[in-house]
C-alpha positions, -999 to +999 in steps of 0.1 A: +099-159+201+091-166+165+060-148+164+071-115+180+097-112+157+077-123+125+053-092+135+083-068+138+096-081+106+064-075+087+059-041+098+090-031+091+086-043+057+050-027+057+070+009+068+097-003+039+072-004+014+056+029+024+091+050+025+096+037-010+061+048-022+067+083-007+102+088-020+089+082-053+060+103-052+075+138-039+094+135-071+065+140-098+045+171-100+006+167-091-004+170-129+011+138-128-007+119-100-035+118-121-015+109-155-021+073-172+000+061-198-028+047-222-067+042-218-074+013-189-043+019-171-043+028-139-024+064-124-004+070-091-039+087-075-059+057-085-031+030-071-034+053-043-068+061-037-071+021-045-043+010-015-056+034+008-094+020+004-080-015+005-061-014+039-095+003+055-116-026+045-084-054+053-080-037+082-107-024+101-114-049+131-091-068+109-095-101+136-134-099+139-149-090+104-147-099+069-118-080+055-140-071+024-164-045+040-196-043+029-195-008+028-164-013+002-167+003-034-140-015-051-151+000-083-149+033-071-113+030-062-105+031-096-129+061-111-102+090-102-119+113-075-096+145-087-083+148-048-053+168-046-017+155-036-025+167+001-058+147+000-046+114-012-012+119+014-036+121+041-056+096+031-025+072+023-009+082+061-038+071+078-042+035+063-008+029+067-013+041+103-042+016+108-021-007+093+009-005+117-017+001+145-036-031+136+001-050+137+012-035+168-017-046+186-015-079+176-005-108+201+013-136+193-013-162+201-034-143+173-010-153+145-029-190+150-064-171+144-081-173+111-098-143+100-123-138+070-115-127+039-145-126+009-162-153+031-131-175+028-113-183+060-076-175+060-047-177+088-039-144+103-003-150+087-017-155+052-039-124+054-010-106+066+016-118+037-013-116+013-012-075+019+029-077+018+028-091-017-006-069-025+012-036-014+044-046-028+029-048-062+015-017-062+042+001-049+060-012-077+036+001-099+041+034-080+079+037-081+076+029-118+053+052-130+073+081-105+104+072-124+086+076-159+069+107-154+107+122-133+126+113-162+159+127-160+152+141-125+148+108-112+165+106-078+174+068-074+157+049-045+185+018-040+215+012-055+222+035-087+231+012-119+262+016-132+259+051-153+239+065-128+268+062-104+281+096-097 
């Protein structure tokens, strides 16, 4: 069936996305979670903190309220709170728990549901792949900055280019 499959698929690119983000973050030191590049960028404990805060509102009672909570800070997400590395892992493991939990509960008839999004109706399918892409960006963000601050220590996540093949 289409839409059992389509839900194993997305959390298993959900879990994907999350593996990637974690290899890439045990290699930088915890000075560096909190590192930014230049003024109005953004550092791995603020993509973090900023995920993390962003799956709880998406996906809290994700088919029966308005995915943006009002209870939300958005702005918040993005003033560095100074947790340490266990504190934003804990954090980060619990979204993407109620992530995977909100997924594994779901039925295939609800894939034909709309849900509510900033007061805009969406399918449940384009809330989901909305996240996909969402995450994806900033776990890009996340592997990038890693792979800055590593430097030489960098530890490749997929295929090694050619001169980093051993």
């Amino acid at each position: 069936m289409f839409e059992t499959h389509y839900l194993d698929t997305v959390r298993a690119t959900f879990n994907s996305q999350k593996q990637l983000a974690e290899r890439a973050l045990v290699q930088v030191s915890d000075e560096d979670l909190h590192k930014t590049l230049a003024p109005d960028t953004l550092s791995l404990a603020l993509i973090i903190q900023h995920v993390a805060n962003n799956m709880k509102s998406r996906w809290t009672d994700f088919l029966t309220t308005d995915g943006e909570k009002p209870d939300r800070n958005r702005d918040a997400e993005f003033e560095d709170q100074q947790l340490s590395r266990e504190e934003l892992m804990q954090v980060w493991d619990e979204r993407w728990q109620l992530l995977d939990d909100v997924l594994a509960d779901l039925k295939p008839e609800d894939l034909g549901k709309e849900v509510m999004i900033r007061g805009e109706a969406h399918s449940v399918i384009d809330a989901i792949e909305r996240q996909v892409s969402h995450y994806g960006y900033h776990v890009g963000q996340i592997i990038y900055l890693a792979k800055l601050f590593a430097g030489s220590d960098w530890d490749v996540l997929s295929i090694p280019l050619p001169h980093q093949r051993k």
